[in-house]
Structure formats: C-alpha cells, structure tokens
C-alpha positions as CSV (number, residue, x, y, z in Angstrom):
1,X,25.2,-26.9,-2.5
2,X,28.9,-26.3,-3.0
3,X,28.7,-25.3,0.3
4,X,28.9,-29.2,1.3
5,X,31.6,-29.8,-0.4
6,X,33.3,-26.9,0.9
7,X,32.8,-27.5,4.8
8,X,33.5,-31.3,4.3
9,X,37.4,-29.9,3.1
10,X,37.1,-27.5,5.9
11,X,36.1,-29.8,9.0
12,X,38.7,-32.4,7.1
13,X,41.3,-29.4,7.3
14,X,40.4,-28.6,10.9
15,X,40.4,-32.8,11.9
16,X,44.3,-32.6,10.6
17,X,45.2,-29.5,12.7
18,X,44.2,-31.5,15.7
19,X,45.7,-34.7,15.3
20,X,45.0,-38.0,16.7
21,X,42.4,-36.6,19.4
22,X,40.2,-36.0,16.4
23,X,40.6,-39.4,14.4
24,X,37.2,-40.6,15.1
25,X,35.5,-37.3,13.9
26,X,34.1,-37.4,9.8
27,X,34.3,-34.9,7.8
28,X,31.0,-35.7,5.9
29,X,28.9,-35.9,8.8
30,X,29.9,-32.8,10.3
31,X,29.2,-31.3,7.2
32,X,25.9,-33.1,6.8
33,X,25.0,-31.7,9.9
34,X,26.0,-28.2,9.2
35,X,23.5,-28.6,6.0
36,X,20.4,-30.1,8.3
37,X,21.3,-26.8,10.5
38,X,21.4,-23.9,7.5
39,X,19.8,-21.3,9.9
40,X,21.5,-20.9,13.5
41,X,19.4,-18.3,14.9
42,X,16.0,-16.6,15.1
43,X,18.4,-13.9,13.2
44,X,19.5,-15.4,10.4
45,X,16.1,-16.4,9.6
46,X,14.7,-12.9,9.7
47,X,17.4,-11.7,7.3
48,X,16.6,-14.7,5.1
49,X,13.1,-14.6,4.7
50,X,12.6,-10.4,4.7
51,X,15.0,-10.6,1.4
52,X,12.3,-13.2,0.2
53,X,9.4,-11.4,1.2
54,X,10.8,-8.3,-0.5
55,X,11.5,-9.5,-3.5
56,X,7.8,-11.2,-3.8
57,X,6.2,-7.9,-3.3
58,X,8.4,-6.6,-6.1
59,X,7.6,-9.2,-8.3
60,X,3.7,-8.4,-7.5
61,X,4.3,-4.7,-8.6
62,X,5.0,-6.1,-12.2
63,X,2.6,-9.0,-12.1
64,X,-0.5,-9.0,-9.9
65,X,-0.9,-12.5,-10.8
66,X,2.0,-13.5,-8.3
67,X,0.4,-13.0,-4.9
68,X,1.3,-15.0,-2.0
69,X,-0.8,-16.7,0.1
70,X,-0.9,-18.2,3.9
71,X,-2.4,-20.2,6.4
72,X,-2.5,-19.0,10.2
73,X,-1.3,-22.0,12.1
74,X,-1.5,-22.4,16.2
75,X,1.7,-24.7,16.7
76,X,5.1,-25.4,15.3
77,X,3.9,-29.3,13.8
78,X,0.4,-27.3,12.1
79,X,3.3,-25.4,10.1
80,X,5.4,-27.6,9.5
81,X,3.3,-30.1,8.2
82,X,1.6,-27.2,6.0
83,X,5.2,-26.8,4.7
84,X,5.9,-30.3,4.0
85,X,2.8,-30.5,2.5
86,X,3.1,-27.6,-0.3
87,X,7.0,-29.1,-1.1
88,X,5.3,-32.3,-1.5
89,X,2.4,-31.1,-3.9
90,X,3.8,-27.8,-5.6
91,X,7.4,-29.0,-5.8
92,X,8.7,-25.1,-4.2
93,X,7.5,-23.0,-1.4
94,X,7.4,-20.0,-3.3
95,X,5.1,-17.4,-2.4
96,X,3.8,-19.4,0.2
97,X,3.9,-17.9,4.0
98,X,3.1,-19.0,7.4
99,X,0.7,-16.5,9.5
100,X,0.8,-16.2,13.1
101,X,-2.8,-15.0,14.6
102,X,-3.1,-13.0,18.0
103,X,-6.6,-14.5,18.1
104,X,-4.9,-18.0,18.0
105,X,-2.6,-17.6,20.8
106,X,-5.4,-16.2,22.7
107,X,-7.3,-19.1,22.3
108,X,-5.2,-22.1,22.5
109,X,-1.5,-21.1,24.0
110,X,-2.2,-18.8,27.0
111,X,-1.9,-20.2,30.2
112,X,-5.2,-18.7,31.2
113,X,-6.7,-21.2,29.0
114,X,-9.0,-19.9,26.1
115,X,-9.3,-16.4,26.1
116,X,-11.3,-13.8,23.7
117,X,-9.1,-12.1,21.3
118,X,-8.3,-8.5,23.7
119,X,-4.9,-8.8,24.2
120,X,-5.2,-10.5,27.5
121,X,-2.4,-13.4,26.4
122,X,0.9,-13.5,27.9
123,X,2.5,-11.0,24.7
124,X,5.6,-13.2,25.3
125,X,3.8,-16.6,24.1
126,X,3.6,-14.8,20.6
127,X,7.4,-15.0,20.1
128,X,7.6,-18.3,21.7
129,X,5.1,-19.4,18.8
130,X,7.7,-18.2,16.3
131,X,11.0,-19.7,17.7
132,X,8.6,-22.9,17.5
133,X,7.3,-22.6,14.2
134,X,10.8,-22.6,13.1
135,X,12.0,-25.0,15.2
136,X,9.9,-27.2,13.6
137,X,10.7,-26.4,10.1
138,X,14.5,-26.9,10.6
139,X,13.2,-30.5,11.9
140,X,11.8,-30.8,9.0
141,X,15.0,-29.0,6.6
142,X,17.4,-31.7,9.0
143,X,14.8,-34.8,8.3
144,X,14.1,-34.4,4.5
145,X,18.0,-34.1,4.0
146,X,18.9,-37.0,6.3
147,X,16.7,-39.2,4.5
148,X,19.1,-37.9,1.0
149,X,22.1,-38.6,2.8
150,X,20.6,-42.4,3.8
151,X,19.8,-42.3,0.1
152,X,23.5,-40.9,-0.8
153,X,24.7,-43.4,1.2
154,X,22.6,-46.7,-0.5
155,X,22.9,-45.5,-4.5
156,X,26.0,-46.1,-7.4
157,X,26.4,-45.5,-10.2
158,X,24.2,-42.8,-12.2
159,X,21.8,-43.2,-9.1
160,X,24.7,-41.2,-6.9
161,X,24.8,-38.2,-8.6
162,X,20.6,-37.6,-8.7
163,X,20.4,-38.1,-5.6
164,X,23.6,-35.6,-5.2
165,X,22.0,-33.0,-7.2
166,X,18.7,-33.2,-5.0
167,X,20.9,-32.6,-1.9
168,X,22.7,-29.6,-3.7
169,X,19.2,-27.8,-4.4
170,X,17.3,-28.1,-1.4
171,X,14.8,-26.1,-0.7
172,X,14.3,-25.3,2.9
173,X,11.0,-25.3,4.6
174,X,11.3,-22.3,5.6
175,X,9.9,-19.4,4.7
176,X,8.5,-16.3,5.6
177,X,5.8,-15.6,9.2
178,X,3.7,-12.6,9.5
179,X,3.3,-12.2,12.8
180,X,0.5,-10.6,14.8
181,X,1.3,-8.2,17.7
182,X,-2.2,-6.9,18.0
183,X,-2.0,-3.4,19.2
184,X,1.9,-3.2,20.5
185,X,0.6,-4.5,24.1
186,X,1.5,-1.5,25.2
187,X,2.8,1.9,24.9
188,X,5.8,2.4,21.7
189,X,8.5,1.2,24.2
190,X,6.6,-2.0,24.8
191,X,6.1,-2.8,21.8
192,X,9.8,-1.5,20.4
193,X,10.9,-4.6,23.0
194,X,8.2,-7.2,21.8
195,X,8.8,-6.6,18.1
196,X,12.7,-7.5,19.0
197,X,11.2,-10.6,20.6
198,X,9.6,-11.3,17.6
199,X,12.5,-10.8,15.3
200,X,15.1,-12.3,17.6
201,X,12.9,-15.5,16.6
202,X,13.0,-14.9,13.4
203,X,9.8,-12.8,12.1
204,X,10.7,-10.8,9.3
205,X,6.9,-9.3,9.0
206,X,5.3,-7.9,12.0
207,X,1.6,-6.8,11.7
208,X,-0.2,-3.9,13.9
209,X,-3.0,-2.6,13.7
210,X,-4.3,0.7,15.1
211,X,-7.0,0.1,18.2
212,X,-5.9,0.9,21.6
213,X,-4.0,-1.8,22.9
214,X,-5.4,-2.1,26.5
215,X,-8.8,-2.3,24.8
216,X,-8.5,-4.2,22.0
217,X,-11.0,-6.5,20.4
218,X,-10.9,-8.8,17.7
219,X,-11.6,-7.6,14.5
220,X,-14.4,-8.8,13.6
221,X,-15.9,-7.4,16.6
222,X,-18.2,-4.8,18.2
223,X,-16.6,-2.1,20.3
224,X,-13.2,-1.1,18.7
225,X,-11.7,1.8,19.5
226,X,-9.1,3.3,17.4
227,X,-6.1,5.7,18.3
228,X,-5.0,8.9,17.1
229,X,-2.8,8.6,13.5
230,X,0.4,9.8,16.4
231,X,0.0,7.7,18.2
232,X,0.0,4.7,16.1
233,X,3.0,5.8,13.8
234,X,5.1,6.3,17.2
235,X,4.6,2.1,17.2
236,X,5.4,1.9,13.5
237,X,8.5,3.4,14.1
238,X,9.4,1.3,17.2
239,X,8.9,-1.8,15.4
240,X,11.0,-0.2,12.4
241,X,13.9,0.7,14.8
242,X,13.8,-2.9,16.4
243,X,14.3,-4.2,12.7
244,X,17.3,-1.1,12.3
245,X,18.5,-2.6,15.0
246,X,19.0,-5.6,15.0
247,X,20.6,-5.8,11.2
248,X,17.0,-6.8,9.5
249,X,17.2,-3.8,6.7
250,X,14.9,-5.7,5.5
251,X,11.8,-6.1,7.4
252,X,8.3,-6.0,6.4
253,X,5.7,-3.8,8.8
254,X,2.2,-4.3,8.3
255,X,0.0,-1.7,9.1
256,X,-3.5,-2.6,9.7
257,X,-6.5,-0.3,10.2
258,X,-10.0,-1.1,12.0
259,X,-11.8,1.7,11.2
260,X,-13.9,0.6,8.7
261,X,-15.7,-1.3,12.1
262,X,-14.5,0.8,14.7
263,X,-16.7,4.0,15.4
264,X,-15.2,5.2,18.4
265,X,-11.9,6.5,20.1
266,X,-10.4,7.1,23.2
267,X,-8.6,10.3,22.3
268,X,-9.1,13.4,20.4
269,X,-5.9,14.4,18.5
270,X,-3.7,17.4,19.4
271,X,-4.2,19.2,16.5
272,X,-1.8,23.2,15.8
273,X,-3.3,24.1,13.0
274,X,-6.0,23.7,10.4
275,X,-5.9,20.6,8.2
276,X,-3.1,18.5,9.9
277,X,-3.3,15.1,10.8
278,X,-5.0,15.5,14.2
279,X,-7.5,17.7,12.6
280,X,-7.9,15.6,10.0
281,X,-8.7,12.8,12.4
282,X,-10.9,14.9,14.3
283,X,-13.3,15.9,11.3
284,X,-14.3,12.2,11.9
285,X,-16.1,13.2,14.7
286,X,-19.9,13.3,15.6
287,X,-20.1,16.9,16.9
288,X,-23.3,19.2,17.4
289,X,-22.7,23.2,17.0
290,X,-23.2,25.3,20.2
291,X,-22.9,28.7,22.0
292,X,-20.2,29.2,25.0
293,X,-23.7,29.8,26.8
294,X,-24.8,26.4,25.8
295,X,-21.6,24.6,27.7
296,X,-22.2,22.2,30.3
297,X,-20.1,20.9,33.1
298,X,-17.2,18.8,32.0
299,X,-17.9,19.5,28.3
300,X,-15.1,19.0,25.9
301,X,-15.2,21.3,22.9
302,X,-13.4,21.8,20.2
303,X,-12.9,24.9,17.8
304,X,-13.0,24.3,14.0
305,X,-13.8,27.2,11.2
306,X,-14.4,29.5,14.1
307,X,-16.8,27.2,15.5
308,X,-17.1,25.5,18.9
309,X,-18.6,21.5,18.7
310,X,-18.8,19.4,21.3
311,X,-17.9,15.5,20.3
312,X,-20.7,12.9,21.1
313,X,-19.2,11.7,24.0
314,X,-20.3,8.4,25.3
315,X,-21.2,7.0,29.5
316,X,-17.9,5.2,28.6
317,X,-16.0,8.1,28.3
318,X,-15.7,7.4,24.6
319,X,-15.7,9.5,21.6
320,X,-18.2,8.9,18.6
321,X,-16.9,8.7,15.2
322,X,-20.0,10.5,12.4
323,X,-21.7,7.3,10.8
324,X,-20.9,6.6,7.4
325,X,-17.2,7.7,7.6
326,X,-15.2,3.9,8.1
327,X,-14.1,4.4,4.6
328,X,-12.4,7.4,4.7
329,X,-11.2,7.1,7.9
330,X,-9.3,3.8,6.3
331,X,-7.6,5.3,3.3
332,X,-6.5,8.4,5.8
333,X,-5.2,5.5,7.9
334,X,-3.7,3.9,5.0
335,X,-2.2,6.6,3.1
336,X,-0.6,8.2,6.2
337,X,0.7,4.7,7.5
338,X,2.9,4.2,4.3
339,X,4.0,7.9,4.2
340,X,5.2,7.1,7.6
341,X,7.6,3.8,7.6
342,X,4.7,1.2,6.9
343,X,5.3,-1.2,4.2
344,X,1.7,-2.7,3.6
345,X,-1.6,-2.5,4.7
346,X,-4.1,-4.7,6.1
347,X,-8.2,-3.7,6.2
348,X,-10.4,-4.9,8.3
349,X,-13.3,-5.4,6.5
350,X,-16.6,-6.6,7.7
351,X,-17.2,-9.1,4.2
352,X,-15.2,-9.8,1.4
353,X,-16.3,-8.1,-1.5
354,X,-14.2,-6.3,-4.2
355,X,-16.2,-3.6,-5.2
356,X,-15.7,-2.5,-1.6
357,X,-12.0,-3.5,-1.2
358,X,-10.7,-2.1,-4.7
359,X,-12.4,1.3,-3.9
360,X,-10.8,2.2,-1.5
361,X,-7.2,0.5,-2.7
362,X,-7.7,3.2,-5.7
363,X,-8.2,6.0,-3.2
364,X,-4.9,5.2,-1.3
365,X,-2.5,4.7,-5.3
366,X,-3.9,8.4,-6.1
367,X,-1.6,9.4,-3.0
368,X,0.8,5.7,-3.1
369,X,1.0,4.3,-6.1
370,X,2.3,0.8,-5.2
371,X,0.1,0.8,-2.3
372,X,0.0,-3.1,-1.3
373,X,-2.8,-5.0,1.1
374,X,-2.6,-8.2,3.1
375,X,-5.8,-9.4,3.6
376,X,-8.2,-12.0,5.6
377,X,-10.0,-14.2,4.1
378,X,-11.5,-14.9,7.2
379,X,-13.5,-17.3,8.4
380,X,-15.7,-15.1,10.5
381,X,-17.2,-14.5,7.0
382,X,-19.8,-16.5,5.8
383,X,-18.4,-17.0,2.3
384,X,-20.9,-19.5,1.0
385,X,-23.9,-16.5,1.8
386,X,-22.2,-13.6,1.1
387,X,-20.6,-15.2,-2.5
388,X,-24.5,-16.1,-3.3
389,X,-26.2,-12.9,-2.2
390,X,-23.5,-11.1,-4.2
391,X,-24.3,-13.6,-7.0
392,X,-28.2,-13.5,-6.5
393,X,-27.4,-8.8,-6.3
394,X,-25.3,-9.9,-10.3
395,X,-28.7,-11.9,-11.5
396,X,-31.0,-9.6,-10.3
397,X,-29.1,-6.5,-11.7
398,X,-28.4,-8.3,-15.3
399,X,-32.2,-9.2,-15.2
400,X,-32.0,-12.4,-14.8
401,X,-35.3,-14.1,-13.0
402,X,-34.3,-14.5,-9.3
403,X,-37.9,-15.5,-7.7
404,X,-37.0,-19.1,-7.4
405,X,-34.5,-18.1,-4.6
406,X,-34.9,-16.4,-1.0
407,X,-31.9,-14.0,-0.9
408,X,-31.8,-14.0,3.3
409,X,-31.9,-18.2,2.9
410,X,-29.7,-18.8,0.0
411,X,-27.0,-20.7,2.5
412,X,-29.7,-23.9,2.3
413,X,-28.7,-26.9,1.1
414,X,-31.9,-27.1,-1.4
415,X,-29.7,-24.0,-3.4
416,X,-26.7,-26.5,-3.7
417,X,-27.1,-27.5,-7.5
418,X,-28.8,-24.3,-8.4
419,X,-27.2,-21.7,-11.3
420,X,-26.9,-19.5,-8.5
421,X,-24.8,-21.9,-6.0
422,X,-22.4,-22.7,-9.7
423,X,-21.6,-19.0,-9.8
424,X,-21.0,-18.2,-6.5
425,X,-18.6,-21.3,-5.8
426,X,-16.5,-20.1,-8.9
427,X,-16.1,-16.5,-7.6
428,X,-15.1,-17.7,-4.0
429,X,-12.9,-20.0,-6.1
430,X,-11.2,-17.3,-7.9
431,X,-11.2,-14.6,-5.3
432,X,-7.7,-14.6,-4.3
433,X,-6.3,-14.1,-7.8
434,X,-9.6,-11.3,-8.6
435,X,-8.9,-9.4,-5.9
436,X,-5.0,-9.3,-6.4
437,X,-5.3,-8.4,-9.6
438,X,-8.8,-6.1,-9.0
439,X,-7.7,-4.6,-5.2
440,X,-4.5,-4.6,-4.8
441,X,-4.0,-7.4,-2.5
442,X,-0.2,-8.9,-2.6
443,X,-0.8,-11.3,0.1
444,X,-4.2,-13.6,1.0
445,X,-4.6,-15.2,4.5
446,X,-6.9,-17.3,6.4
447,X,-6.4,-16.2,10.0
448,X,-7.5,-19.8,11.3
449,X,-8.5,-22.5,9.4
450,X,-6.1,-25.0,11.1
451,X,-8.2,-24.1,14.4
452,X,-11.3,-25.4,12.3
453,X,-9.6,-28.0,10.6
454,X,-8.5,-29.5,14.4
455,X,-12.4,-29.5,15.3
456,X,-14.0,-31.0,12.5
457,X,-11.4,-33.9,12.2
458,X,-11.8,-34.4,15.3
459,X,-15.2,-34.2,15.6
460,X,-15.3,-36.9,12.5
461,X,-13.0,-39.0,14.4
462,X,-14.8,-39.2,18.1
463,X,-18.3,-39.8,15.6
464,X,-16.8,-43.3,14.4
465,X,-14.4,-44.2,16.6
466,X,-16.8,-43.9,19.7
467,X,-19.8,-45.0,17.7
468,X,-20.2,-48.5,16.4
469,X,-17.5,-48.3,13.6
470,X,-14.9,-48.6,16.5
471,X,-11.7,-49.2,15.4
472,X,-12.5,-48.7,11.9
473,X,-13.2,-45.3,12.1
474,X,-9.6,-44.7,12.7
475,X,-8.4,-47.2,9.9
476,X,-10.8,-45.9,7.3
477,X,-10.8,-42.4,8.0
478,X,-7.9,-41.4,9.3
479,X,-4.8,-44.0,8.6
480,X,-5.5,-45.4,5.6
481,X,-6.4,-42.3,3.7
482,X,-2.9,-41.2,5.0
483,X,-0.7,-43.9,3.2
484,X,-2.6,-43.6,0.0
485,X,-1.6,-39.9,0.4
486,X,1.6,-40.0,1.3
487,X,1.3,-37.9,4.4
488,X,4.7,-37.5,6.2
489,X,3.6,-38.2,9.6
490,X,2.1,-41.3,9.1
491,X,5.5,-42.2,9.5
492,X,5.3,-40.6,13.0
493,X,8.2,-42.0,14.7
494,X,10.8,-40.7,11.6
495,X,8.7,-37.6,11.7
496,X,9.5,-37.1,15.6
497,X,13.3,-37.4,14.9
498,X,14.0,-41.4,15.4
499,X,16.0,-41.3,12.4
500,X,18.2,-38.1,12.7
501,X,18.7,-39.6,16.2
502,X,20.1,-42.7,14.9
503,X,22.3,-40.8,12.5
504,X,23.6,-39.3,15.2
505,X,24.2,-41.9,17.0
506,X,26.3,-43.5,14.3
507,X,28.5,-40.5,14.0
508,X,29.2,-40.6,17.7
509,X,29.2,-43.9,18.8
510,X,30.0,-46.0,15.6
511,X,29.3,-49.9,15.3
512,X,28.1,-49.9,19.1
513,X,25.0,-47.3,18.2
514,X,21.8,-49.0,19.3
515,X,19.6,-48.0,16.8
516,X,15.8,-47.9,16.6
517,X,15.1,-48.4,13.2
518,X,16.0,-52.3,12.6
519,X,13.7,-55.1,11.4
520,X,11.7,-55.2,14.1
521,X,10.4,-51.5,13.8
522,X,6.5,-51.3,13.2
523,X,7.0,-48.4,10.4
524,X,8.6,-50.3,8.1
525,X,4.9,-51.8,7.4
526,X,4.5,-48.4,5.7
C-alpha cells in the first residue's frame, strides 16, 4: 500500500499550507483513515468488483476448474460475517461472491412483513440491501485494518515491518453481489431506473429473468408466465444502458430463463415474417388446426404455413405453451439473450442434475461458444433424494442389485450407512466442480441458506436454553464453540465499532478521549 505512504506526505503537505490552525491534525491518521475508507461510493465499488468479476469469467474460459461460488445472504452483518469468515479460513476472497435473493427481501425486509416471492416487495428495499451489504464490509475493511494499525503502533523491531507489509497487502472484504431484480418491477423504464439504484450502491451484476413482472412467481413455482423474447431484451438493454451510464463498462447482466417450468404466457409475439423471433416463440404454442368456419367468438388465431391455429387459451386469459417443449424454449431464451447484450445465463431448473443441465449448455456453445451459467443450488431441492435416486437410477443401470432399497423412500435415515447413501453424498459433494467442468456453470449459488441457517440455530438454541440446560445451552452451544473458533463476533462490541470509535476519538480529542476499551472492559476475557 504505497498509497499510505503517499497520502500521509500528502495530508502532511496540506497540514503545512494551513499553518497553525491545523497543528493538531496527524498525518498518519488521516491517512489511516483514508485506507479504512478505500471505496467512497456505491460507484466505485461497481467499477471495482465488475473488473473482478470479468476477469473471473475469463479465467473460467481457460480453466473450468475456477468457478466462483456464493451464498445469498438477507442483511449486511450475514455478509459480512461470511466474508470475514472465508479471509479467515481461505486466506483470499477470490472467487467468492455475495448473492442478493428477491425471494429474501420478500420474506424478511419488506415492510409488509413476510411476503411470497411475486414481486410484491417495496423494489426499493433491494438496493437498500446492497448499500448495506457494503456498508458492512467497509466496517469490516476499517476494523481488520485498525486492529494492524493498533498492532503497528505496539511492535519494533523486525515485528514493525510484518506487520507493515500485512497493512500494505490488504485484502478488502469486498467483493462482488449479484443482485436479483426479479422481473424489472415493471415496464424497461422501471427497471432502467431500479438497475441505477442498484448500481449507484454498488452492484456490478444484476440478474433478470424473463416472467412477467406483475405476475411473477418464485421459481421454483407453479404458474409462471413468461414474456415474449422483445420484450425481455428491451430490459436487457435498460439495465445495460444504466451500467453505460453511469461509467460501469464493465457490468455483468444475468439473464435468467423460467421456461423450463413455466408453460404459459401472457402474450403472443408480433411476429413479420416466417422464422423470426416472435415466430419462433410462437411455435411454442399449443394450437389445434381449424377452418374460418370453425371460428368462434373472441377467438385469437394465428396463421403459420398457410394455416390458421387457434392457441389453447386458458379462463385466465392465458396462453398454453405445447408440453414437452421447456427445453427448447430455454436454449432459444438463452442463445438469443447473449446475442442480445446478456453476459450469462441463469436456468431455472426444477432438480439439479447434469445430464439435464449440460444438455442443454451444449445446445446454446453450438450457437455461443463461451456460453456461461450461474446456477442455484437451491434449497427447494431435496439434494439428499434426488443425489440417491440418481445414484440408486447409476446402480440399477450398471446392474448392480438395488432390491434392498425403496427408490420413493431412499431419504430415510435406515439408508444413512448404505453403499448407496456413500455415493450419493460424494456426488452432492463434488457437484459444483462436475458441473462447472461438465455444464458450463462459471458461478454456483445457494439462494438462501443463511435464511435456514437463522432457523435451525435458533431453533437449537430456544431447545436448550428454554429447556432444562438453561444457561448452558448458550455456553455450550453457542459461546464456547465460538472462542475455540475464533469467530469474530464473539468479540461483539469491537465487531460493532467500539474500537474504531476509540481511535477516533484519540485523533480528535487526544489525551482527554474517554475510551471504552480499558481494564475494566468484559471482552478482554476473550
């Protein structure tokens, strides 16, 4: 970090142009403080991380063995602890994200309370989740760093210059956020001033996906309805232009298609002539042949080969799409959302299996060669079933005897030490880096497992604590399994900001600071 050096000469230089008004001002601190604070804006971030995330895709192009990987988290501490976390473990952050779910903000930051995952959410509360989120890990950028400086201060000798060298390559928490905006909440204009919402707060990645927005339903679903290939690559380039915009070259649009789930739509295409896109979106649907004689009132018809069909249209008002056809209707979605500004693709699939996944990736690199998903590893999946029925499907095929197990029961307990369970676990173990290299997926996400891992400590918690282990059940299952693991906010009055606050107070106030970390603070027990 010569740039510490460099602003501690500056400020210095600055302190001597003003004189005598400035003699209580230091130098160091100010530039300490400029080093806690790398990022100043929602802005800078965005420019930061998109040149990260850009050159991690590249790097996956050559080797599909460097994927990235994320966890969706639901408030600015969730990811910065996450971060603090992987620094502390892996030693870097690279290739490591944070994900922002729409479902998420739905269910725990509206101020309707809980609500299902249809857009219903204030849109705004999305982009107040990301200004958090990195809030947060700046607090954490400013606290690692003001403990170094503490340290700085303390060491001589050899001891000095380590701990020199550790501020001069720090690695800031943060990193990049792909961030949901559902279906654009809205028309292209809408979302054009949402995704500058978004950025403005620093999102470099911005995911859509391609139901209609005023109906929209979580993916994992019944009862999507998809749009028109128009009208979603009208939002595509909204979002690109808010990036254009506001100086983020770089930025990373997701494109994500449900229509491996969804089987209807709101809209048939405009389509001029045979073969374009809105025809080929029409072909989707589930027509019968008939005569002008055969018209009823208020029938919609289409003409196609010199024929006239009339599109299964629903009490809804809704259009069928033919069964069987998801598939294709997702690599058309695919292919045409790359030819058309997207960056990477996101399918919505109803299990995670490879076979399935990997076709249709090598459908798409016939048309795009680099073709790249991000993918959920969802927890609406039940990965401990579906990795043993696909296991129990491998035995069967190989000819292997499977009559000891009871394929629609194989999530029992009694299967938990069987062959079987063995194989399965080691699949789910190594399905990230099979299905980077196998599918094509550059980036792995679990949309919520901080939302799951909130309940179930908690639920272990209110078990002992409430029952007869009383306060134990804290002690033993909560506190002391933090010290042993070093866990930062164990800690949680430094990890609120006492200590940056009585670094500041130094810097202003001098010997008369009243500080709040002396003997008599409880945390020094730790």
């Amino acid at each position: 970090m010569a740039q510490y050096q460099d602003d501690i000469q500056a400020v210095a230089g600055l302190k001597e142009t003003h004189g005598s008004a400035w003699d209580a001002i230091n130098p160091e601190y100010a530039a300490r403080m400029r080093a806690q604070n790398k990022f100043k804006t929602g802005l800078d971030i965005a420019k930061y991380t998109a040149k990260i995330m850009r050159a991690d895709m590249a790097a996956y192009d050559a080797d599909p063995s460097k994927y990235t990987q994320s966890l969706g988290c639901w408030h600015g501490f969730i990811g910065q602890q996450k971060m603090i976390s992987i620094k502390k473990h892996f030693n870097s952050t690279d290739r490591r994200y944070l994900y922002l779910s729409g479902w998420m903000v739905a269910a725990l930051r509206s101020e309707f309370g809980p609500l299902p995952d249809q857009s219903m959410h204030e849109k705004t509360s999305v982009s107040a989740l990301i200004r958090e989120l990195y809030t947060f890990l700046r607090q954490a950028d400013a606290r690692e760093l003001g403990g170094l400086f503490r340290q700085l201060d303390a060491a001589v000798g050899p001891a000095k210059a380590a701990i020199q060298e550790k501020i001069d390559n720090h690695v800031t928490h943060v990193v990049p956020i792909i961030a949901d905006i559902d279906a654009g909440f809205g028309n292209a204009e809408a979302t054009y001033l949402l995704a500058k919402q978004f950025i403005e707060a620093g999102a470099c990645c911005i995911q859509i996906e391609n139901q209609v927005s005023d109906e929209k339903q979580c993916g994992h679903q019944d009862g999507k309805v998809t749009v028109p290939h128009e009208d979603f690559l009208a939002k595509i380039r909204a979002i690109r232009y808010a990036f254009l915009e506001l100086g983020v070259d770089d930025g990373v649009i997701v494109s994500r298609t449900d229509s491996l789930g969804a089987g209807l739509t709101k809209q048939i295409a405009v389509t001029n002539t045979p073969g374009d896109l809105g025809d080929q979106y029409n072909s989707f649907l589930d027509c019968e042949e008939l005569s002008a004689d055969e018209l009823g009132n208020g029938d919609v018809i289409i003409k196609r080969d010199g024929k006239l069909l009339r599109p299964k249209r629903l009490p809804s008002n809704l259009f069928q799409f033919r069964a069987g056809t998801g598939e294709a209707r997702c690599v058309l979605d695919c292919i045409t959302s790359l030819q058309n500004g997207a960056d990477l693709l996101w399918i919505e699939t109803e299990k995670p299996h490879i076979a399935q996944i990997g076709g249709m990736v090598s459908e798409i690199r016939k048309v795009i060669p680099n073709a790249k998903l991000v993918y959920n590893n969802s927890p609406s999946f039940n990965w401990t079933l579906n990795f043993r029925q696909q296991a129990y499907d491998a035995m069967k095929a190989a000819g292997k005897d499977v009559s000891a197990y009871e394929r629609a029961q194989l999530m029992s307990v009694e299967y938990d030490q069987t062959e079987l369970a063995a194989l399965a676990d080691e699949k789910i173990r190594t399905f990230q880096a099979d299905a980077s290299r196998e599918a094509g997926i550059f980036h792995h996400l679990i949309t919520l497992p901080t939302y799951h891992t909130a309940a179930l400590s908690t639920d272990n918690l209110a078990k002992e604590y409430f029952g007869d282990q009383g306060m134990l059940g804290y002690v033993a299952g909560v506190q002391r399994k933090e010290i042993r693991q070093g866990i930062a906010c164990v800690k949680h009055q430094n990890m609120s900001g006492s200590d940056i606050g009585d670094d500041h107070k130094e810097y202003f106030s001098g010997d008369a600071a009243l500080k709040a970390a002396g003997k008599d603070n409880t945390m020094n027990q730790f």
